[in-house]
C-alpha distance (Angstrom), angle and dihedral (degrees) to the residues before:
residue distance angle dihedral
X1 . . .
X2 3.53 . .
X3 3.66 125.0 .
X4 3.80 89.2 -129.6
X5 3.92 136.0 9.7
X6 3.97 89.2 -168.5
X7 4.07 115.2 88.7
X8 3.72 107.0 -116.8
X9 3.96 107.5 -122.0
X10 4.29 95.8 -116.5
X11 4.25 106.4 -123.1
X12 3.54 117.9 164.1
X13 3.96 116.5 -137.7
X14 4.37 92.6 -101.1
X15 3.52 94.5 53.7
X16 3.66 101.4 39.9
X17 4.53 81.5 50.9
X18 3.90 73.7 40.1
X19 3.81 99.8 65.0
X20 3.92 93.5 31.4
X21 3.75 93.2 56.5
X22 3.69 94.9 45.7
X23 3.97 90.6 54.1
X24 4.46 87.8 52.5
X25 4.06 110.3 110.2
X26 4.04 84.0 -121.3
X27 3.84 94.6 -175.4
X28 4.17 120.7 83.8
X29 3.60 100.7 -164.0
X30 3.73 93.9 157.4
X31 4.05 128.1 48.4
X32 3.76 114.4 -92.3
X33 3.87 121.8 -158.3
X34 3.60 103.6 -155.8
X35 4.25 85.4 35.8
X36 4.02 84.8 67.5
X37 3.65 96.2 33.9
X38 3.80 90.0 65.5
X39 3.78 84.8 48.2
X40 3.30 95.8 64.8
X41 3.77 89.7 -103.9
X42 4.09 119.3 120.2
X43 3.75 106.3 -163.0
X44 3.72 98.7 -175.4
X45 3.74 77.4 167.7
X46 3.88 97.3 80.3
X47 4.06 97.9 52.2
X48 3.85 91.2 31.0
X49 3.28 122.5 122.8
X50 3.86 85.1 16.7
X51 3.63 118.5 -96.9
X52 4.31 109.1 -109.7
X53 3.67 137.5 -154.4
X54 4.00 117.1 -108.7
X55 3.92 105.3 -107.6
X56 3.91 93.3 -115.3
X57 3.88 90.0 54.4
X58 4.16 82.5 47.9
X59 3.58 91.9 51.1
X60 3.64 99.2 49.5
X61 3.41 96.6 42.9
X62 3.97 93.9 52.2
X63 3.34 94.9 48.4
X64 4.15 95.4 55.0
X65 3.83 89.9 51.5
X66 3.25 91.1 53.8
X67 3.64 92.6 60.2
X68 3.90 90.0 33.8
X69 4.15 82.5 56.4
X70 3.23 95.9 47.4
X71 4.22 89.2 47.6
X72 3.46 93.7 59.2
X73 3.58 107.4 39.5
X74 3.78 83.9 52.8
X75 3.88 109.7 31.8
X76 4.01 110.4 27.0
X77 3.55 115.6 70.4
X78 4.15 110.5 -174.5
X79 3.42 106.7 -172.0
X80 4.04 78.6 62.2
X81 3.86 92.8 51.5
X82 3.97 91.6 37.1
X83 3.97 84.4 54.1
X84 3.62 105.1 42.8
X85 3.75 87.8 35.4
X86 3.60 83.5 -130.7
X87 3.78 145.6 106.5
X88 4.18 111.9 -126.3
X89 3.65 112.0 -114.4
X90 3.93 88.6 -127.2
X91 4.00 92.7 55.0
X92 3.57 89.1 61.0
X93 4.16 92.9 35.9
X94 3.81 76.1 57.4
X95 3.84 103.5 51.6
X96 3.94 86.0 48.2
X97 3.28 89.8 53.2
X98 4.19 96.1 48.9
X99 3.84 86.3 47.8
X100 4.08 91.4 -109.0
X101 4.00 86.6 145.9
X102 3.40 95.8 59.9
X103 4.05 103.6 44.2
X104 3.62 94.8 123.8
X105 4.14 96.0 26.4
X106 3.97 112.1 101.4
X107 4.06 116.2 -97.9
X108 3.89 85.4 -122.2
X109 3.92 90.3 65.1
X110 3.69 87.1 44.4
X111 4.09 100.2 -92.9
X112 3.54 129.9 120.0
X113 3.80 99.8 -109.9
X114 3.68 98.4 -145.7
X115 3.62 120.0 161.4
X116 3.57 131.0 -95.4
X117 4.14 90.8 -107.3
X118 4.34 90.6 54.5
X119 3.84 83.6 38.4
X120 3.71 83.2 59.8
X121 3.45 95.6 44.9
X122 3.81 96.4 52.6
X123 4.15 87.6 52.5
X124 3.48 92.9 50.3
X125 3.74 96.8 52.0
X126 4.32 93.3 35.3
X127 4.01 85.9 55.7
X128 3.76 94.3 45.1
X129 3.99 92.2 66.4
X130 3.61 82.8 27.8
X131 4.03 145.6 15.7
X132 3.72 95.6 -174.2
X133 3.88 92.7 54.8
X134 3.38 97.0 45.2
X135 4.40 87.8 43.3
X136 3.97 80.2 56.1
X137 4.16 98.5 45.2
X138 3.72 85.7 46.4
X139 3.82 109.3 46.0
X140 3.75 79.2 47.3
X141 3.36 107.4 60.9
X142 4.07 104.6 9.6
X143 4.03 99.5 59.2
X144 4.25 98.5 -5.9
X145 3.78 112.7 92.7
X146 3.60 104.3 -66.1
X147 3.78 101.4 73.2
X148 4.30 99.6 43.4
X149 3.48 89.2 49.7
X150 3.96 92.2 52.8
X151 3.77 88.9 44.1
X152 4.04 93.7 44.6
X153 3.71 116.6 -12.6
X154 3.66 117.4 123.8
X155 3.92 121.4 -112.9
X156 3.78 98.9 -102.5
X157 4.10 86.1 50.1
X158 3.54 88.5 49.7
X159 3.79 88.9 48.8
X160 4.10 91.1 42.4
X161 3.15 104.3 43.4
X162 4.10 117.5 24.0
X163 4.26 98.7 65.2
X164 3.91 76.7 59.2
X165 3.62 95.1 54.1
X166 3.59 99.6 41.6
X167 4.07 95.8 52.9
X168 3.37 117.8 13.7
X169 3.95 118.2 1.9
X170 4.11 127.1 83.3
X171 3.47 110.0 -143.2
X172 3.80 130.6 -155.1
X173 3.93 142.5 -160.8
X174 3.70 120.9 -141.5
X175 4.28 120.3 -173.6
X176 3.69 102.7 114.2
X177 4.20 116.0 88.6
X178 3.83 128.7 -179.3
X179 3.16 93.6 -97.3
X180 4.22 98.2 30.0
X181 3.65 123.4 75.7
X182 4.02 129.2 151.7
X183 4.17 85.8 -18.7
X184 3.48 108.3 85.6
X185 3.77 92.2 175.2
X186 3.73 84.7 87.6
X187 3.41 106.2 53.8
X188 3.36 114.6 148.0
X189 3.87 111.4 -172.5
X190 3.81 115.6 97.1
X191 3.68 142.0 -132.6
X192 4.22 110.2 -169.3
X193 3.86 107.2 -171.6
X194 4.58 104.9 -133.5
X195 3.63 107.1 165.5
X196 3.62 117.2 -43.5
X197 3.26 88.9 -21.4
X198 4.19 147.8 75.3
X199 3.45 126.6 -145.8
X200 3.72 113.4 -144.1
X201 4.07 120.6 -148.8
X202 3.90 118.2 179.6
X203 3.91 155.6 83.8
X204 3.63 123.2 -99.9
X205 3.57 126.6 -161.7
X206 3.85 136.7 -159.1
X207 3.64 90.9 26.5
X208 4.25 103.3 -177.5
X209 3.62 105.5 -153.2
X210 3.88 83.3 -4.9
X211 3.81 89.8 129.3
X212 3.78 99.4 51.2
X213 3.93 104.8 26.8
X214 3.95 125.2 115.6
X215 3.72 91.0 -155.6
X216 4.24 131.2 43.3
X217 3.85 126.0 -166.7
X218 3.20 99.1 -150.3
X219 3.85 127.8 -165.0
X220 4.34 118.9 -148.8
X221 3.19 141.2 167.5
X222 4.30 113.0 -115.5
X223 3.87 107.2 -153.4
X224 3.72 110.0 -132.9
X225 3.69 113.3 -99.0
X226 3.66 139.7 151.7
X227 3.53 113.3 -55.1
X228 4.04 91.1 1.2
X229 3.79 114.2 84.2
X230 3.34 97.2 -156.4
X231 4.02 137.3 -144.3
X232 3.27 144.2 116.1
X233 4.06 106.7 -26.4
X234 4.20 135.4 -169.8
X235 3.50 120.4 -149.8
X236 3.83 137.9 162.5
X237 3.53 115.0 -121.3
X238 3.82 138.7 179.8
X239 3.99 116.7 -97.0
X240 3.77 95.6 -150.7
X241 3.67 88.7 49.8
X242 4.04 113.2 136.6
X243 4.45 103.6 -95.8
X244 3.69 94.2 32.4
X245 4.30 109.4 116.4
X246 3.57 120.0 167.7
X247 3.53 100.2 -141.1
X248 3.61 97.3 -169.3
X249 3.21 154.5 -5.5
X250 3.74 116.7 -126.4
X251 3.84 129.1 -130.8
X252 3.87 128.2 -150.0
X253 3.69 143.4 -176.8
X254 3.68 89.2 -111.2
X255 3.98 140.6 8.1
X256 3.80 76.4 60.4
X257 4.28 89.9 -179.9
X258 3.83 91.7 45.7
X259 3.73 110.3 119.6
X260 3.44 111.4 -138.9
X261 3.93 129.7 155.1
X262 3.83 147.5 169.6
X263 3.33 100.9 -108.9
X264 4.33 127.9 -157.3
X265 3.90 129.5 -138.5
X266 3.57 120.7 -166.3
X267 3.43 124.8 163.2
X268 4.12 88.7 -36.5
X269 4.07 101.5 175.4
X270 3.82 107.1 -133.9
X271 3.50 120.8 -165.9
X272 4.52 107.8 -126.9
X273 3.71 87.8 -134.5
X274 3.81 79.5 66.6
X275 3.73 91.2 58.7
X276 3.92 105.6 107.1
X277 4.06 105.1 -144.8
X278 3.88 127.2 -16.4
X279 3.30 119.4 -49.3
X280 4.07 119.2 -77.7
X281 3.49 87.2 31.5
X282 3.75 101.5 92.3
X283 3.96 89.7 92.0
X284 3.74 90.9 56.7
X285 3.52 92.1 35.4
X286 4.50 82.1 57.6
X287 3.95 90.5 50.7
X288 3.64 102.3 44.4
X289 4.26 87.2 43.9
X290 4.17 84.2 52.0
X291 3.65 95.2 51.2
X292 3.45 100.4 78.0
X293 3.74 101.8 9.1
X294 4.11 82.6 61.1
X295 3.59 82.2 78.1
X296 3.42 97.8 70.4
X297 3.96 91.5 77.6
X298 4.06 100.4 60.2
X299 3.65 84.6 45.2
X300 4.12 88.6 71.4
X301 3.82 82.9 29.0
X302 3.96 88.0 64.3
X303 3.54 86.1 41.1
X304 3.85 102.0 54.1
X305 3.94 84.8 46.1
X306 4.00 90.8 63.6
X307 4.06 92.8 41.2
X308 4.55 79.3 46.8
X309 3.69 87.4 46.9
X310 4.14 101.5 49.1
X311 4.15 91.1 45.8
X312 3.77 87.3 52.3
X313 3.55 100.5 47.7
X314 3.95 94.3 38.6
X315 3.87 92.7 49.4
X316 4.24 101.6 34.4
X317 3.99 80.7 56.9
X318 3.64 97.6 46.0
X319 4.21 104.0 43.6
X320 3.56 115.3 60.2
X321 3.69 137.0 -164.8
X322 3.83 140.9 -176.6
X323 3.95 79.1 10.1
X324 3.72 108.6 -54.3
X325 3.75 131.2 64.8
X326 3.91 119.4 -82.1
X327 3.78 97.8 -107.4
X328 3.72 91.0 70.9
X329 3.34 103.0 59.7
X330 3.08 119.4 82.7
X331 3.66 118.0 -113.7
X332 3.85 86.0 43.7
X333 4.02 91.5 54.6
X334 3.66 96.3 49.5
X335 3.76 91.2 64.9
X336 3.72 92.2 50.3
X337 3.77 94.6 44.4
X338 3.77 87.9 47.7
X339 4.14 88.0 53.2
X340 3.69 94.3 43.2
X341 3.45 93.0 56.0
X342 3.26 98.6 40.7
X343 3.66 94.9 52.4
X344 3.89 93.0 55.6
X345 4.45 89.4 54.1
X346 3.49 96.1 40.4
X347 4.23 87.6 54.8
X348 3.78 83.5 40.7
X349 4.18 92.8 61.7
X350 3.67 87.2 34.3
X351 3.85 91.0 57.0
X352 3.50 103.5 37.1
X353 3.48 98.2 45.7
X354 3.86 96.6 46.4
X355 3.92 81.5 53.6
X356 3.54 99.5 57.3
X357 3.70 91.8 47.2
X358 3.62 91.4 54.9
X359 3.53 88.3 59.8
X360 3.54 104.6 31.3
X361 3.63 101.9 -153.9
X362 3.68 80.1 129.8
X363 3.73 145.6 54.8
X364 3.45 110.8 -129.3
X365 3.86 104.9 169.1
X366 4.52 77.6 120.5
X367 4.05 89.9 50.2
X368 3.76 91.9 45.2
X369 3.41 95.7 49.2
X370 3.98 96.2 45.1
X371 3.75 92.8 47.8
X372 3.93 87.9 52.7
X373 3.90 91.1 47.2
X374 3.61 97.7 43.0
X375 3.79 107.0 36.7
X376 3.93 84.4 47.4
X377 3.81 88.2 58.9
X378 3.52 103.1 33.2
X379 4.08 97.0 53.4
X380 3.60 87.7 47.0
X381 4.01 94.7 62.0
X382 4.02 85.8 43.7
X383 3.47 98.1 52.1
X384 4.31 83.6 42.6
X385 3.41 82.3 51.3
X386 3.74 101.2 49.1
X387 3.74 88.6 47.0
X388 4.08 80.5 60.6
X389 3.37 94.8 51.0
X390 3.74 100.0 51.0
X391 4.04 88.6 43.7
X392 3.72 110.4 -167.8
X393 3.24 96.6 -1.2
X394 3.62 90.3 56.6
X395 3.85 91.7 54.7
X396 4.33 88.1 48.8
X397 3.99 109.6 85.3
X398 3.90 121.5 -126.0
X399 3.66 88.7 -95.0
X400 3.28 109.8 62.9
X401 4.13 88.1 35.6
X402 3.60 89.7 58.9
X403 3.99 92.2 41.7
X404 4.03 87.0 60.0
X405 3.84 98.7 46.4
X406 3.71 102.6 -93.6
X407 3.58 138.9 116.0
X408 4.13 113.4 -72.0
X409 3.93 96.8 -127.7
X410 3.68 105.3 161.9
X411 3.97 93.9 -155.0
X412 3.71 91.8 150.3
X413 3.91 96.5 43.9
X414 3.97 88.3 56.1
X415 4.07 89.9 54.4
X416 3.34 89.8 56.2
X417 3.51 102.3 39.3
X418 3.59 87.4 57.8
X419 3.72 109.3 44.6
X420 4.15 84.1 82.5
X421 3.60 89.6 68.6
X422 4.45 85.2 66.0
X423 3.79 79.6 55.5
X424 4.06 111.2 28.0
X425 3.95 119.5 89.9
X426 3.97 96.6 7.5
X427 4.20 118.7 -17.2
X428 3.37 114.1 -108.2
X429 3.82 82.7 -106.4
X430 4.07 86.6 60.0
X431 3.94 90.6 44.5
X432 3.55 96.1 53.9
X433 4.12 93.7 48.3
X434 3.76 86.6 45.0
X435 3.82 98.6 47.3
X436 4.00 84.4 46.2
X437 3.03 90.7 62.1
X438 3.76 102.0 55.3
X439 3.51 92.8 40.1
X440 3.40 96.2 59.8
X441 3.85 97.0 41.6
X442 3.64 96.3 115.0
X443 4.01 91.6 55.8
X444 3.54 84.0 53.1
X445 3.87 99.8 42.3
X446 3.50 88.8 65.5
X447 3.35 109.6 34.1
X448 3.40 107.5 28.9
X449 4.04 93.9 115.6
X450 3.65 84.6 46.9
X451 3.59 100.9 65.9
X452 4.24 92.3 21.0
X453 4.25 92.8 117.4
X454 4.35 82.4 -154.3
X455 4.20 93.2 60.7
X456 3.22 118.8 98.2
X457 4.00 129.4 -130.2
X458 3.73 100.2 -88.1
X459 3.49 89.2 38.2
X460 4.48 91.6 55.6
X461 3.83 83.3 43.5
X462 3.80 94.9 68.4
X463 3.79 93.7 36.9
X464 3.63 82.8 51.2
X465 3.62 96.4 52.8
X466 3.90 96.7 47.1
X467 3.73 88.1 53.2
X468 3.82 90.3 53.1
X469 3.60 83.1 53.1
X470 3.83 97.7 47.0
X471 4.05 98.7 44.2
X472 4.18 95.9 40.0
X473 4.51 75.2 62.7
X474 3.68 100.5 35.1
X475 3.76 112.7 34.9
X476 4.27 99.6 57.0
X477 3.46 87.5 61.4
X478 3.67 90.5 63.7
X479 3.55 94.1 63.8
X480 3.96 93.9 71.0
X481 3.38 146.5 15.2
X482 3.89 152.8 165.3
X483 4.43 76.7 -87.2
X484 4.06 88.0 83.2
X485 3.68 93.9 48.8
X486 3.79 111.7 94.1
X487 3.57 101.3 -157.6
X488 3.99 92.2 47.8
X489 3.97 118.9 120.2
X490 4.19 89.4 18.5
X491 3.66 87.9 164.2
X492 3.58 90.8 79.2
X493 3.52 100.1 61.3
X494 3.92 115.8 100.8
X495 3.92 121.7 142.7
X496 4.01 85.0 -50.7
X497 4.04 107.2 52.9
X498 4.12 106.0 -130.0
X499 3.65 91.6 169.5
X500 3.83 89.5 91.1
X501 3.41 91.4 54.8
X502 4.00 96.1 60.2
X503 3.83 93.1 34.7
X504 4.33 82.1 64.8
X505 3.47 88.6 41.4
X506 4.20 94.3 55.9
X507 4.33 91.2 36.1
X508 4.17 87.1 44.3
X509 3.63 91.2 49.7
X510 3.89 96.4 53.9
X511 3.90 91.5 50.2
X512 3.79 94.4 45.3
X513 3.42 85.9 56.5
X514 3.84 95.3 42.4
X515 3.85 79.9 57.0
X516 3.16 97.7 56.1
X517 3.70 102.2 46.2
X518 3.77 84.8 50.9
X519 3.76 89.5 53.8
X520 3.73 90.9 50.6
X521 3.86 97.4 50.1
X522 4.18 80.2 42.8
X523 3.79 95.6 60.0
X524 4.00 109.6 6.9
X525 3.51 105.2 179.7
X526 3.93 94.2 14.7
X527 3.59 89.9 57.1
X528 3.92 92.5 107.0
X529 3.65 97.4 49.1
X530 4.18 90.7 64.4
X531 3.94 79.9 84.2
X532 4.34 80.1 164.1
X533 3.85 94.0 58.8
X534 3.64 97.5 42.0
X535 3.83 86.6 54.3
X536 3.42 90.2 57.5
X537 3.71 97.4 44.4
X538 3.89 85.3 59.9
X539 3.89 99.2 46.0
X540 3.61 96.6 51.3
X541 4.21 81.5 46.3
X542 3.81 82.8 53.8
X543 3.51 93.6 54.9
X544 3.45 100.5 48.3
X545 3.60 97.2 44.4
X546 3.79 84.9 54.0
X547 3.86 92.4 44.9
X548 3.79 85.3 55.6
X549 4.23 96.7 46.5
X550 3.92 86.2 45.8
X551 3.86 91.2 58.0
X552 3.61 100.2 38.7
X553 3.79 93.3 46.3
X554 3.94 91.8 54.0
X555 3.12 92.4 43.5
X556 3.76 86.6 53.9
X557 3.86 95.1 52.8
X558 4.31 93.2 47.9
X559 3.78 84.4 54.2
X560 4.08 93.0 53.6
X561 3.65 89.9 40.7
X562 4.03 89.1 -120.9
X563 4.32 101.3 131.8
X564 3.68 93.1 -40.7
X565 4.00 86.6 156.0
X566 3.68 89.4 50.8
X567 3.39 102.6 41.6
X568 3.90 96.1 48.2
X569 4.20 84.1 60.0
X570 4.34 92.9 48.0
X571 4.24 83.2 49.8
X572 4.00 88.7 46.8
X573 3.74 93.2 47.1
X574 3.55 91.5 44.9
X575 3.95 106.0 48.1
X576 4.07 87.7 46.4
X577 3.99 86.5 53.9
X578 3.29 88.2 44.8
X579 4.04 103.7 48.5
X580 3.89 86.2 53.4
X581 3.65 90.8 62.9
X582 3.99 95.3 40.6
X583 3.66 83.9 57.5
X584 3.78 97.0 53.5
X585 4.10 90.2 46.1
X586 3.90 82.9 57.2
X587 3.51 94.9 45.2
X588 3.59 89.7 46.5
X589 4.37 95.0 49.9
X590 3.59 89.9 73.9
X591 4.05 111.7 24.7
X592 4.40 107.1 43.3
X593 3.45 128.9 119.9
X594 4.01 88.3 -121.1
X595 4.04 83.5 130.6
X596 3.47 93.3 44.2
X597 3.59 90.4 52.6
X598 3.77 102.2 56.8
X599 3.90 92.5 50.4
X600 3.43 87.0 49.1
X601 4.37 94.5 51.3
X602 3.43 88.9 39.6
X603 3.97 90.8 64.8
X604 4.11 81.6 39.6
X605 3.63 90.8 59.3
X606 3.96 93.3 39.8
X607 4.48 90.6 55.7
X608 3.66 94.2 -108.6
X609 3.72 96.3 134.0
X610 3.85 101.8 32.8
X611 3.81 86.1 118.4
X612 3.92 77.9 67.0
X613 4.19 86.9 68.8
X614 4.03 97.4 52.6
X615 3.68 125.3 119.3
X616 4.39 94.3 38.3
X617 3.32 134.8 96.2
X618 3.80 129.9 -143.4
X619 3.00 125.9 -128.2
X620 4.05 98.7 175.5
X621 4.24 85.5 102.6
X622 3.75 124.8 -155.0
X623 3.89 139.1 -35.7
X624 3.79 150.8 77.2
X625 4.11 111.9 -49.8
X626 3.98 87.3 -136.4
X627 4.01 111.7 38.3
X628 3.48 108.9 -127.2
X629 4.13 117.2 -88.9
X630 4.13 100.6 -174.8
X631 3.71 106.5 158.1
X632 3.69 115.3 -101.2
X633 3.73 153.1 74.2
X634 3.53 122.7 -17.0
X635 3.99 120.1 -113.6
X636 4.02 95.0 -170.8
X637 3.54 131.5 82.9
X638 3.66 127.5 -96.7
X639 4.00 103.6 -88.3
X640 3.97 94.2 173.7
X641 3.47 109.9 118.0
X642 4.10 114.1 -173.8
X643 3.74 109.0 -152.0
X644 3.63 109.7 -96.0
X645 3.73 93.9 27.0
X646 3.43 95.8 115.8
């Protein structure tokens, strides 16, 4: 068969980088930490002393996990809604009723207002009973209506739809299609403008909370027209609306009760008071939404690392070999120092970048994205590691632990619960290309024309100029820094010395950047091809940036007398971890086999190794690799399922 009965929209390489470029925020108005760390630039300055919470903001926020702890440990059950692959109608009747829809909404459209750190907080400790609840809270209220209509929506939209969203109504955001992943230049679902209103035709795919929710953001494409400019447009649209058809309800390996669909557009009447923002903006409207609301996935991140943390350190003291229990020998305590430490940086980026977006005095579309791309990572490999730990046991679901008389740890339910998060709201391929980009912004600021193959001569001549300009300033204060100084950052030094930790942070940070600029004048225009490099520009920026959150936030706690002792030893533990892999990522910028490897898939690709695939069977069976998404009617049944329908 064919690999797809769908015709592929045709988008040339430049205009697909066309479209995503012209959706980027472009403008830094405010100071960004990571922004100047990848500039060589360490402003300890901007996360030092570390930003705090007002006390009302505290109080509030303490007082609704309480209730929200108190919910859960009482009210969800999740070996129920990992069984039935569901979540109970009265679960979610209940987090209506405690206000959980409306965490982020503002109390004067009947939400709780809390702040993006308690937000945070309530994720973490939802997702630690259970993933799928917390997927649902989040896709909600991080990238579902709720947050583009703060960000853009209109006052009567606020007023319409927000009280909705904050007590009663699911919400929904559709972008990806069958055929349409992380290039939006394709997009295939259409908007046509008759009247005052659009009609929408399309299929959308990987619909979270899609199947359930009252209310859709929905991204399509306006065709240009008189009087409508066209482009790729968001706009919030009613779920029971007459053309809508859930056509089904999708099934993972993990987030077993999430309730995600394919869902079918055709000729779905949408009011163009509904339409959130101008149309063309709907893309920018998308990336701007996802630059906060990407934090909501290293807040259960953080969380799973605790839940990892307590099962190792409960079950490496209690089973014993050779004559002592697991966690002190040595291969077993590595893992759980690794987690420990872990846990305490990934809670570190987690808090200190939900405080700076509460009180945006910075930009923090870097921080967001980092915290996304490295808590993803990072609570994979401890929940891998946990698995390790527990050995069979950690392989053998809850079920069948608890049906033999032993504890119900679902070790191997949170591994795959989490390997989405490596996948969900931009892969970790995606993040790396897209935090690339904005770390090397300034390289491309000023010599964009330079390296632009379409410019002409006069045109390069300026650009080079301006970069003259720009690296005669910028590059000699690479050479040295406050890094070589041994008495620099002496605040950091109680009992265990942190100082060390920041003085690599400040000298690592001038030589990644050094690398980079190197790497620029290397390849110019070919710079964004070496998709290998860049991801290892933007790990060993993860690391630092996580080096730096780990310090500040210990030193944070010794100052408020909360574990200062304590905390001082996780952020040692951590940064040493840490340098180790920084080193490797340098190491690995210049000596890889990334050439190697594209020779060698290019002969893939061509069939020169399918003698490599004899003597298996698969077992995949037949059909198109991308389902077919031709406008029109639907021919399935209805599988939406509002909560409380039935």
């Amino acid at each position: 068969m064919s690999a797809t009965t769908t015709p592929r929209t045709a988008v040339t390489e430049r205009e697909a980088r066309r479209v995503a470029e012209a959706a980027r925020q472009r403008d830094w108005h405010k100071p960004s930490f990571a922004k100047e760390l990848f500039l060589g630039r360490f402003r300890l300055d901007l996360i030092h002393p570390h930003p705090l919470p007002d006390e009302e903001s505290v109080r509030r926020g303490e007082e609704f996990l309480a209730k929200l702890r108190a919910f859960c440990e009482t009210e969800i059950d999740p070996a129920r809604i990992e069984r039935e692959a569901r979540i109970p109608d009265e679960v979610v009747a209940g987090l209506k009723e405690l206000g959980a829809l409306g965490m982020k909404i503002d109390p004067r459209y009947g939400g709780l207002g809390l702040t993006q750190l308690y937000y945070n907080k309530a994720l973490a400790l939802v997702g630690s009973v259970s993933p799928a609840v917390g997927a649902l809270l989040s896709a909600h209220q991080s990238i579902g209506v709720p947050q583009p209509l703060k960000l853009f929506g209109t006052q009567e939209q606020k007023d319409a739809f927000l009280p909705r969203c904050a007590r009663t109504d699911i919400s929904a955001f559709l972008l990806t299609e069958p055929d349409v992943g992380s290039d939006p230049a394709r997009l295939a679902t259409t908007a046509v403008p008759e009247g005052d209103e659009y009609v929408l035709d399309g299929v959308k795919l990987w619909t979270t909370n899609g199947v359930v929710a009252d209310l859709l953001v929905v991204m399509a494409r306006v065709p240009e027209s008189e009087g409508h400019p066209g482009g790729i447009t968001a706009f919030v649209v009613e779920a029971a609306s007459e053309g809508i058809t859930v056509e089904n309800r999708n099934a993972f390996m993990g987030l077993r009760g999430i309730e995600n669909g394919v869902t079918r557009f055709h000729r779905v009447r949408v009011p163009a008071a509904n339409r959130i923002g101008p149309e063309g903006a709907g893309l920018k409207i998308a990336l701007t939404t996802l630059n906060t609301g990407r934090l909501s996935l290293p807040a259960m991140c953080a969380g799973a690392g605790k839940w990892c943390l307590k099962i190792a350190r409960e079950w490496a003291a209690e089973r014993e070999q050779w004559g002592k229990p697991v966690a002190l020998h040595e291969a077993v305590g590595s893992k759980i120092a690794f987690i420990a430490a872990t846990t305490f940086a990934l809670e570190a980026v987690l808090d200190l970048s939900s405080q700076m977006a509460d009180e945006d005095r910075h930009d923090i579309r870097i921080e967001a994205a980092l915290a996304k791309l490295y808590g993803s990572e990072m609570a994979w490999k401890m929940a891998d590691e946990l698995v390790q730990i527990r050995g069979g046991r950690g392989y053998e679901t809850a079920e069948s632990l608890r049906a033999r008389g032993e504890r119900p740890v679902p070790a191997e339910q949170i591994l795959r619960d989490l390997r989405i998060n490596r996948i969900f709201e931009g892969s970790t391929e995606i993040m790396h290309l897209l935090i690339a980009r904005e770390a090397v912004d300034a390289h491309l600021s000023v010599a964009g024309d330079l390296i632009d193959p379409d410019k002409s001569l006069a045109d390069k001549a300026r650009a080079g100029a301006n970069a003259g300009v720009f690296y005669a300033k910028w590059l000699p204060k690479l050479l040295a820094g406050p890094g070589q100084i041994p008495t620099s950052y002496g605040e950091f030094r109680h009992g265990t010395d942190l100082s060390g930790h920041l003085r690599y942070v400040e000298r690592t940070s001038r030589r990644l950047a050094r690398c980079t600029f190197y790497a620029m004048s290397r390849w110019q225009g070919r710079m964004e091809s070496k998709q290998g490099f860049l991801g290892r520009v933007v790990d060993i920026g993860a690391e630092l940036f996580a080096m730096s959150a780990a310090c500040v936030r210990a030193e944070r706690l010794r100052a408020e007398g909360r574990h200062g002792r304590e905390a001082y030893q996780l952020a040692d533990a951590f940064c040493r971890q840490a340098r180790i892999r920084a080193d490797e990522l340098f190491a690995r910028l210049w000596t890889n086999t990334d050439d190697l490897d594209r020779r060698l898939v290019k002969a893939v690709l061509a069939g020169s190794h399918t003698w490599l695939e004899e003597g298996v069977l698969d077992p995949s069976g037949q059909g198109p690799w991308i389902a077919d998404a031709t406008p029109g009617p639907s021919a399935c049944e209805n599988a939406r399922r509002p909560y409380g329908s039935y």
